[in-house]
C-alpha positions in Angstrom: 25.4 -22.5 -46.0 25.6 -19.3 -44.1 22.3 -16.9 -43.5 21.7 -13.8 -42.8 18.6 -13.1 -40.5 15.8 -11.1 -41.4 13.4 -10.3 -38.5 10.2 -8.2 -38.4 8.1 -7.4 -34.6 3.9 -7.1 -34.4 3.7 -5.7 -31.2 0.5 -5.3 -29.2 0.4 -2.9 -26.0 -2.7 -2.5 -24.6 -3.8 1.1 -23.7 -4.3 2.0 -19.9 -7.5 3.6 -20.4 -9.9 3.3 -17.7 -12.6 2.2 -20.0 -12.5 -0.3 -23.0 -12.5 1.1 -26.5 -16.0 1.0 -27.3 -18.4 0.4 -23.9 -17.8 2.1 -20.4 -17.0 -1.1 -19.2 -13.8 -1.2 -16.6 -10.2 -1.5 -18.1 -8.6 -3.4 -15.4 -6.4 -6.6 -15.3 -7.7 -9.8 -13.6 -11.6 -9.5 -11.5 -13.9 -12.6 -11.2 -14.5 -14.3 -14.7 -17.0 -12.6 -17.0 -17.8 -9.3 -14.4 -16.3 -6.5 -16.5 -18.1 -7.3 -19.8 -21.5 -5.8 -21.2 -23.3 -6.5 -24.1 -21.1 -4.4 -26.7 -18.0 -6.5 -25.7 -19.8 -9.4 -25.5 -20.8 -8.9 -29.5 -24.7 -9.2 -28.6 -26.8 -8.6 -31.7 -28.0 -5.2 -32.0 -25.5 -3.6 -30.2 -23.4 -0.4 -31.2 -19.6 0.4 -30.6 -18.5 4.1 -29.7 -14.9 4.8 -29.7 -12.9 5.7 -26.5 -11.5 9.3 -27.7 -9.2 8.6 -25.1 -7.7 5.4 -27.4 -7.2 8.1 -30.1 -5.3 10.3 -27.9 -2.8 7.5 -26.6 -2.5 6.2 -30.4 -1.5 9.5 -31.6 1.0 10.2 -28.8 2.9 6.4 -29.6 2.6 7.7 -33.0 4.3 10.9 -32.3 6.9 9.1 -30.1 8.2 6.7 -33.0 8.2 9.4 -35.5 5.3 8.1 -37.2 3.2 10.2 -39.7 -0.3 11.1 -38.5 -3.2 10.0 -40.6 -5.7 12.8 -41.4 -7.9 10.1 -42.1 -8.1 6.9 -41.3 -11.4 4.1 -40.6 -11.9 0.7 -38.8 -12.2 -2.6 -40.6 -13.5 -5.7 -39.5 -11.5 -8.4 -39.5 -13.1 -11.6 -40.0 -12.8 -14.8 -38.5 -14.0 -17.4 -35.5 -12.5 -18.0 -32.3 -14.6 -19.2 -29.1 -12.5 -15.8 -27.5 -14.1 -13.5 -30.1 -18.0 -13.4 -30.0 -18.4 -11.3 -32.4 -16.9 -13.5 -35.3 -14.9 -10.3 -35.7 -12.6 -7.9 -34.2 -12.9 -4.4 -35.1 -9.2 -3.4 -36.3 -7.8 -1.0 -39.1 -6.3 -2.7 -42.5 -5.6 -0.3 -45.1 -5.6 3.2 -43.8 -4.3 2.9 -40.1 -4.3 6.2 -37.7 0.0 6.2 -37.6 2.3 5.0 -40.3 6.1 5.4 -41.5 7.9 5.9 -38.3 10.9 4.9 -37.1 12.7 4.0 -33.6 16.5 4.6 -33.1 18.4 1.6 -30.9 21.4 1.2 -29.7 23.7 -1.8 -30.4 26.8 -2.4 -29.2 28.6 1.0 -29.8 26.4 1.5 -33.0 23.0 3.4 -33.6 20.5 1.3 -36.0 17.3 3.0 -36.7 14.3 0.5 -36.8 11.5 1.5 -39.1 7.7 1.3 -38.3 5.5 0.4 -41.3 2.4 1.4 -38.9 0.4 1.6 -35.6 -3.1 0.8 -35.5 -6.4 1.1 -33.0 -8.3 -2.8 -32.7 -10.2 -4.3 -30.0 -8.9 -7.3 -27.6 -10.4 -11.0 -27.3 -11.0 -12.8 -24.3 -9.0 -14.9 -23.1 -9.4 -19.3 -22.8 -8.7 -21.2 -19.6 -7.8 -24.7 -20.5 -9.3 -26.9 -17.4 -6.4 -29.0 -16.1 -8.9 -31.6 -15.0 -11.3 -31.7 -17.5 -11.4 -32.1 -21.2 -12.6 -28.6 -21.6 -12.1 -25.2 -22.2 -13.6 -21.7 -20.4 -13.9 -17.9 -21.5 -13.1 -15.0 -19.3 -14.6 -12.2 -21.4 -13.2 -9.6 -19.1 -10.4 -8.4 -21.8 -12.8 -8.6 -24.5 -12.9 -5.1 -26.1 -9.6 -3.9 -24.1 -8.0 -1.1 -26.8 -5.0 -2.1 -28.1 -2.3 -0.7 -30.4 -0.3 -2.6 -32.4 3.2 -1.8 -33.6 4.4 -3.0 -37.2 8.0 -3.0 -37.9 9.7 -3.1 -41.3 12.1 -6.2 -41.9 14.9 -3.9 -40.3 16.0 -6.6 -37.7 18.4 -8.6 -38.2 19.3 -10.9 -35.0 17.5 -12.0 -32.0 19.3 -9.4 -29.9 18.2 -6.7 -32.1 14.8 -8.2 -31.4 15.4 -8.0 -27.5 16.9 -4.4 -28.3 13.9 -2.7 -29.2 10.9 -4.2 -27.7 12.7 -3.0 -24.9 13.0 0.4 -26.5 9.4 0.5 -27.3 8.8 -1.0 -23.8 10.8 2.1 -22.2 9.0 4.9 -24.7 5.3 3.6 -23.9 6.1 3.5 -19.9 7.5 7.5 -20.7 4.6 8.8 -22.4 2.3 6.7 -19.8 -0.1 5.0 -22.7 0.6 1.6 -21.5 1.5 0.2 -18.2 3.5 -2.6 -20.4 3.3 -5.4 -17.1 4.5 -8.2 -19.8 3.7 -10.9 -17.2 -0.2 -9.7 -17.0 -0.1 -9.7 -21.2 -0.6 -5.9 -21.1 2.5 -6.0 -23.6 3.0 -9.2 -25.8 5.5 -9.6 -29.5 4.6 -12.0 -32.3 8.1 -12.3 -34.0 8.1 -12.7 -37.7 11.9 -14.9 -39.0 12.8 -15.6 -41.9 16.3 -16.6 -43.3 17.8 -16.2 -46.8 21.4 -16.7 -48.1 23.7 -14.5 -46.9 24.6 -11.5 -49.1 21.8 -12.0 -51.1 18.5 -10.2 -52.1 15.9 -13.0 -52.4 13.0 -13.1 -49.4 13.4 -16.2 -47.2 9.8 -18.4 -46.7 8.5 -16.1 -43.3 6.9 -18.1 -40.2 5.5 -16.0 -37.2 5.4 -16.9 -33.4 2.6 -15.6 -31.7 2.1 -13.5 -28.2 5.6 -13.8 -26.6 5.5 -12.1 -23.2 8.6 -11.4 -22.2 11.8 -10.2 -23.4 14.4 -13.0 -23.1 11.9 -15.0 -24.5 11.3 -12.7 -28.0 15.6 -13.3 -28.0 15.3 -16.9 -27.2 12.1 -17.6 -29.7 14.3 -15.7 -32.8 17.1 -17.7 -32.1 15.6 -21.1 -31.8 13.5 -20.4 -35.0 17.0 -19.2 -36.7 18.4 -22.5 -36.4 15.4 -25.0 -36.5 15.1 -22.8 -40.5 19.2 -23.0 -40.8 18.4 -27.1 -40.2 15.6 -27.3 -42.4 17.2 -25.4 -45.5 20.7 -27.3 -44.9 18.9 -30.4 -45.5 18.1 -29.7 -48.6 14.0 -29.2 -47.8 11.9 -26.4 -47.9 10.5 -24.0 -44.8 6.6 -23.8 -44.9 4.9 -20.4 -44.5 3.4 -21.2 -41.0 2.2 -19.9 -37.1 3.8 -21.5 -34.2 3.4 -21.1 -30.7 6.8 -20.6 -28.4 7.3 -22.7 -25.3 9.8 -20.9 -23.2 10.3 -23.5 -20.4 10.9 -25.9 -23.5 12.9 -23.4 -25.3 11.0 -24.9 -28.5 8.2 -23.8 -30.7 5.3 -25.8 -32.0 2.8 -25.8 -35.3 -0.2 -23.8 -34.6 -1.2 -24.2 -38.2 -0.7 -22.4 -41.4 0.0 -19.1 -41.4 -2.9 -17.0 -42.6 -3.0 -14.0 -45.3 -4.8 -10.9 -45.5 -7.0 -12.4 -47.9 -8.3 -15.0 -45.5 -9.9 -12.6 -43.0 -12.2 -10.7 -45.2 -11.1 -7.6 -44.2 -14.2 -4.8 -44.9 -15.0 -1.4 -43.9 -16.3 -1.3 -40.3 -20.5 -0.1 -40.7 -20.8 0.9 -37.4 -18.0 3.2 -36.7 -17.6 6.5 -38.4 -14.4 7.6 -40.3 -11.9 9.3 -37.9 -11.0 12.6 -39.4 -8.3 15.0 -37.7 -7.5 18.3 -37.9 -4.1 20.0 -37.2 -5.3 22.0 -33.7 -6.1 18.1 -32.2 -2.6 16.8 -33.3 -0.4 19.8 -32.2 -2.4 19.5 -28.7 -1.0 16.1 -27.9 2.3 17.0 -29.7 2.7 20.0 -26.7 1.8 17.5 -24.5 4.6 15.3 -25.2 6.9 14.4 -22.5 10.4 14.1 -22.9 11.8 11.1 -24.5 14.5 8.0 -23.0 17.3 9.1 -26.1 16.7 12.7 -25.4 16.8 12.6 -21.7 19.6 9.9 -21.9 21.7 12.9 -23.8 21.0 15.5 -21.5 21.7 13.3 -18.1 25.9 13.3 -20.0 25.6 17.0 -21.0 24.0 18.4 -18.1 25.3 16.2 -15.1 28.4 14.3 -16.5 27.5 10.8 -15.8 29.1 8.3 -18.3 27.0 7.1 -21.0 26.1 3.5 -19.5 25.0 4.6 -16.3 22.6 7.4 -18.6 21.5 4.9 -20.4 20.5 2.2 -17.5 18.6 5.2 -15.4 16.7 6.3 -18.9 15.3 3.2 -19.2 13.1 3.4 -16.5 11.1 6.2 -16.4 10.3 5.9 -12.7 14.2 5.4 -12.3 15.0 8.7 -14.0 12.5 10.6 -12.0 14.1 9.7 -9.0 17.3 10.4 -10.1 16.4 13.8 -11.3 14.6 14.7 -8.5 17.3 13.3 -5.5 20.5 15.3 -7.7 18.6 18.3 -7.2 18.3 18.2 -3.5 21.8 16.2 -3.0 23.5 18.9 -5.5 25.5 15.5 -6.1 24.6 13.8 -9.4 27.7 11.4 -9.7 27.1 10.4 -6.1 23.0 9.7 -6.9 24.1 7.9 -10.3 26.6 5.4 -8.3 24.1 4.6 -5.3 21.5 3.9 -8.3 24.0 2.0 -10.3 24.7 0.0 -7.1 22.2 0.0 -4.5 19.1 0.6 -5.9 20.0 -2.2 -9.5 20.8 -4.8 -7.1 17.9 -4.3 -5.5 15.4 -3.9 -8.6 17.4 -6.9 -9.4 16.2 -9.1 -6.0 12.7 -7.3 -5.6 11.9 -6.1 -9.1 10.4 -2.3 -10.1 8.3 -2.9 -7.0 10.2 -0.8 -4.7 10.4 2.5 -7.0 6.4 2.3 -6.3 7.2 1.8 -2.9 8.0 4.7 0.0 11.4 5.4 -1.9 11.1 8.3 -4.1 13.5 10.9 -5.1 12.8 13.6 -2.2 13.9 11.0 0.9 16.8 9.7 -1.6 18.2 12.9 -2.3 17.7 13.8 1.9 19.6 10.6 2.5 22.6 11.0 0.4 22.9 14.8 1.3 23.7 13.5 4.7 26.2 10.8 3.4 27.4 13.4 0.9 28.1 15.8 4.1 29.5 13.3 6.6 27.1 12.8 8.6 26.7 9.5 8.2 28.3 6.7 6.6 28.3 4.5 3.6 27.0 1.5 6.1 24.5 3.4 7.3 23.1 5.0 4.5 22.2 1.2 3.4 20.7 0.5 6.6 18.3 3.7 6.8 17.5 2.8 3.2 16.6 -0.6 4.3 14.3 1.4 6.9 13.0 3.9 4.6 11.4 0.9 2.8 9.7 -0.8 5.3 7.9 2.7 7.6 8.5 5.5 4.8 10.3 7.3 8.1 11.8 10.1 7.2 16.1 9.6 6.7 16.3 12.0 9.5 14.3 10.7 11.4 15.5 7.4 11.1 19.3 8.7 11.7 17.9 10.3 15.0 16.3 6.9 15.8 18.8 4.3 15.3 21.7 6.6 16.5 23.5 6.7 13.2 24.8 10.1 13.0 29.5 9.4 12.8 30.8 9.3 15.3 33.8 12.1 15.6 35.0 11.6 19.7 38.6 10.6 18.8 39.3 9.7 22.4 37.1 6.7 22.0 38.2 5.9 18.2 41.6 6.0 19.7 41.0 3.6 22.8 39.1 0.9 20.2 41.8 1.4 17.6 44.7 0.3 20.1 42.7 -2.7 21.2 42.2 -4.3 18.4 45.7 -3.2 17.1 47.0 -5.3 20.1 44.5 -8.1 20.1 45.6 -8.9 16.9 48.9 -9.9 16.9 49.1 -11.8 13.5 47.7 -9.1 11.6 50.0 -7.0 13.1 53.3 -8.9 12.2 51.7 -9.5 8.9 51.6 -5.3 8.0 55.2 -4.8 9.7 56.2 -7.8 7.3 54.7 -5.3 4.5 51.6 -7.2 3.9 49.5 -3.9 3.1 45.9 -5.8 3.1 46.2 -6.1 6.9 45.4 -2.8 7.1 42.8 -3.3 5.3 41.7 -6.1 7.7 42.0 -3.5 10.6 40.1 -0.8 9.3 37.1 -3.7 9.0 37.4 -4.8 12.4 37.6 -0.8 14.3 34.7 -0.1 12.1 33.0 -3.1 12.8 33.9 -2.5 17.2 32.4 0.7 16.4 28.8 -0.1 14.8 29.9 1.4 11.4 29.3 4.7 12.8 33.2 6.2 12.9 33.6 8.4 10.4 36.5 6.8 8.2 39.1 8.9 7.2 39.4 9.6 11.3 39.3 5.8 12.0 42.3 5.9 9.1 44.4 8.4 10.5 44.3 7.2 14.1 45.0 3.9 12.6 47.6 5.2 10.7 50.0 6.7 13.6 48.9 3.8 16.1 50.6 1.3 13.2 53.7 4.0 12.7 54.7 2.9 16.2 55.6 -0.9 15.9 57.6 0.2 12.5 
């Protein structure tokens, strides 16, 4: 039997607050076991919870960035049950009247547009984390994220294949990094999907039975853990047997998920107004502040990088999606007065070395002032294609000026045509193969040529110079 694929994210992003939601203890990732906890995150009898208005603020902008609704009013809940991670026996959360609701986020796939609906965001409070001893049959708690805000992002059933998943936690990924609520490090768990499948016939109406994999950390993985979970249901229902209702856990270096146990309704936690915490009630003035103070969005910039500066739609879309990325961009096409040429060295260059390094090197000395410098003086002859890479490579490791480092390692093109002429004859006539091969009309010997004067001459000739003089110098044995 064929099925189609129904697919719903629960999203958690913790907030880059410098305090935790309800104490003034420090929001900060990793720190020696149990040193950033007091006794409100610790759940110590007697004490009292205040909210971060600072958690309000970031919950409203995500709000306002997925087109979300704003809740005049809204309240905590406590949501009951016991982990050895949660102290409390609780975790303060919101059930029934969240701060954001009915939203919606627009992705791209393929060549169409799908817009994702989101049923809610809401404010709770993080648990500590377990370390599982690998010697000893025991478990410790690190209580440092204990109390760390979090949002969480509900989506409607609106997916409908793993690659849709992919699709838009990297959307949301890319809009939380814009509006700077969330530093989104999905390694450090700052950023984490529990991926709700289910299946049902394909055409019809009828819910499938839903199972949900918990705290995924990394995109490939939310696309690998929906498909594995598609066909291990597709399995189950061909037999002839049922699917269970159920919570695994996803082992990516198995590429398998396991039974964590049955999957739990809202009736099991005893959800109940929060005593401790007030109602949060909002007035239009608060909202329309953050509103102003919105920045401007991937989709939206995306559009204006075609409209404004004529780069092709990929190339938009790749920069947009990086909000460090775009900045640089921006920022280098103004002082280059090239965007095309910045879009190709980022499209190039700077991917391939995301792609070996990782976003470490847009936090780095490159920024979009030295880029811009650097390409102005390719853009204006001054030096070349090789040597732009190199002074890149240089601008990395000192944060030298590209001036300066031009000045430094001599890079500036060479124009004396007496000397381009005396290299280009020598290796014209020291390479006599090459030579029989281009009067025999094998054109990729000059090719060949043009590599090895360039080479002779540090990469520092200026090209179309090397190509004339190499040009006449070949017209001669024809």
């Amino acid at each position: 039997m064929r099925y189609d694929i129904v697919i719903g994210l629960e999203i958690h992003a913790e907030l880059k607050t410098s305090s935790k939601i309800f104490c003034n203890c420090k929001n900060e990732f990793g720190g020696d076991p149990n040193t950033r906890c007091c006794p409100v995150c610790l759940g110590m009898p007697g004490t009292l919870p205040v909210l971060n208005k600072k958690v309000l603020e970031y919950t409203i902008k995500a709000g306002l960035a997925m087109n979300c609704k704003i809740a005049a009013f809204s309240k905590f809940d406590r949501k009951n049950y016991f982990y050895p991670d949660m102290p409390k026996a609780y975790q303060i959360s919101q059930y029934n009247m969240p701060i954001c609701y009915d939203g919606y986020v627009e992705i791209d796939v393929g060549d169409e547009t799908k817009r994702i609906g989101i049923e809610r965001i809401h404010i709770e409070e993080d648990a500590g984390k377990l370390i599982h001893s690998p010697t000893e049959q025991c478990s410790l708690i690190d209580y440092n994220r204990s109390g760390v805000p979090l949002i969480e992002i509900v989506t409607k059933p609106d997916i409908n294949s793993p690659e849709e998943a992919k699709i838009f936690l990297e959307t949301i990924k890319t809009i939380l990094e814009y509006i700077e609520v969330s530093d989104c490090r999905m390694q450090e768990g700052s950023l984490r999907a529990d991926v709700n499948l289910s299946l049902k016939p394909e055409g019809s109406n009828m819910p499938g039975v839903r199972t949900e994999m918990k705290n995924i950390n990394s995109l490939r993985a939310v696309q690998r853990a929906a498909q594995a979970e598609a066909e291990r249901q597709a399995r189950i229902l061909d037999s002839g047997q049922k699917v269970y209702q159920e919570t695994r856990r996803w082992d990516d270096s198995k590429g398998e998920s396991f039974l964590m146990r049955d999957k739990e309704e809202s009736m099991d936690y005893r959800y109940f107004p929060e005593p401790d915490l007030p109602p949060v009630c909002l007035d239009d003035d608060f909202i329309n502040t953050i509103r102003k103070s919105m920045p401007e969005l991937p989709r939206m910039r995306r559009e204006r990088y075609m409209n404004q500066y004529g780069i092709p739609k990929y190339d938009a879309d790749l920069i947009t999606q990086n909000r460090l990325l775009a900045d640089i961009f921006e920022k280098a096409s103004e002082i280059c007065g090239n965007p095309k040429l910045v879009s190709n060295w980022i499209m190039t260059d700077i991917m391939k070395r995301m792609n070996e390094e990782g976003e470490k090197i847009l936090q780095s000395y490159l920024n979009g002032e030295n880029f811009g410098q650097l390409l102005l003086l390719l853009d204006k002859g001054e030096i070349t294609h090789a040597s732009a890479i190199q002074v890149i490579d240089e601008l990395l490791k000192t944060g030298e000026e590209p001036v300066e480092i031009v000045e430094r390692l001599n890079l500036r093109v060479m124009r004396d045509e007496s000397l381009v002429t005396k290299t280009v004859e020598q290796v014209v006539s020291s390479n006599p193969q090459a030579l029989n091969d281009y009067i025999s009309g094998k054109k990729k010997a000059f090719g060949f040529f043009m590599g090895k004067i360039m080479a002779d001459l540090q990469g520092r000739a200026d090209p179309s110079l090397v190509r004339e003089i190499l040009t006449k110098e070949l017209q001669r044995y024809l």
